[in-house]
N, C-alpha and C positions, 0 to 999 in steps of 0.2 A: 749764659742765662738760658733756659730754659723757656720753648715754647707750651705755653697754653692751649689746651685743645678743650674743644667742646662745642656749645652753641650757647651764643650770648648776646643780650641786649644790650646796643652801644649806644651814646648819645655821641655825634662827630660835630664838631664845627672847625672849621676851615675860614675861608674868606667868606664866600658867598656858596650857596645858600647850609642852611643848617641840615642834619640830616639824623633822621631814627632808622637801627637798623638791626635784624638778628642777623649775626654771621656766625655758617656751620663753619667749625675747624678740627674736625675731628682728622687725626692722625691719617687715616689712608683716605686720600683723593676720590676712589670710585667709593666708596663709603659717603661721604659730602656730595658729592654728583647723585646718588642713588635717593639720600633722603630730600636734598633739594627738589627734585623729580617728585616725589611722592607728594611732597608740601605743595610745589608746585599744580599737581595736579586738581585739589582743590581751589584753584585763583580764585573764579568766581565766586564761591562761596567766601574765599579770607576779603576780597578788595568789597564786598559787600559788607562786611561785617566791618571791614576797615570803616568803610565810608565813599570811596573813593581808590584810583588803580593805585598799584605800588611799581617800584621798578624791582623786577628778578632778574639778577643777576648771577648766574649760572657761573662765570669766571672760567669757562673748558681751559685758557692757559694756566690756568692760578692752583689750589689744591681747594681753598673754600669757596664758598657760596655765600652772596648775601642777597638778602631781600630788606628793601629799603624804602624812606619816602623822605622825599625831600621838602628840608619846610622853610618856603620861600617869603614868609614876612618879616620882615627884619634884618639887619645884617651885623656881621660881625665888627664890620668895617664904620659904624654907624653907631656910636653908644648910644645914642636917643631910641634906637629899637630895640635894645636889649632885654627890656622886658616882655615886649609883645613876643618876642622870637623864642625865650626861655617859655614863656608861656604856650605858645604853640610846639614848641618841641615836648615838653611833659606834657602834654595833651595828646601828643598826637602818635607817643609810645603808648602811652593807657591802650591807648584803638589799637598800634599796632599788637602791642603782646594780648590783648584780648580775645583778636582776630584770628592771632595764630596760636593761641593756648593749646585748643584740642590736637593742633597739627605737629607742634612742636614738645609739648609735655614730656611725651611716652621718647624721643631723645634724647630728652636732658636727660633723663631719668637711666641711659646707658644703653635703652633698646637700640637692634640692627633694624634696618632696612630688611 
């Protein structure tokens, strides 16, 4: 099988807590580090636009990058909060890819660094 490169909006759930996230996975490592950097270098402007901070995670061992937020109402573990959690999860992607639209767009789309 064949990996997937690119950059892309995930929705994760695990145990606890839920989590929205764009992860770069573009084929070369310092490529993913360099646009990460650049995205990053906007924060204040995206965790504004967010609402609130995100966690960037840079991954120097890994080859991607994700920037993430974790959404800690509800659990997996918990079906009585299943809805508030789904709810807050598709809410709280709308904010993220909103936030990072201008930053992220011009990658999807094939541009370098």
């Amino acid at each position: 099988a064949s990996t997937a490169h690119g950059i892309y909006y995930s929705y994760v759930v695990a145990y606890d807590p839920g989590r929205v996230e764009v992860y770069i996975t573009r084929p070369a490592k310092s490529e993913n580090k360099a646009i990460f950097d650049e995205i990053q270098s906007h924060r204040a402007k995206i965790e504004s636009a967010f609402g609130g901070p995100l966690s960037w995670q840079r991954l120097d061992a890994r080859s991607a990058c994700r920037i993430a937020a974790n959404i800690n109402t509800g659990s997996v573990q918990d079906e009585a909060t299943w809805d508030v959690l789904q709810t807050n999860m598709v809410n709280a992607m709308k904010m993220l890819e909103s936030s990072l639209r201008p930053y992220v767009e011009k990658y999807r789309q094939g541009a370098h660094p």
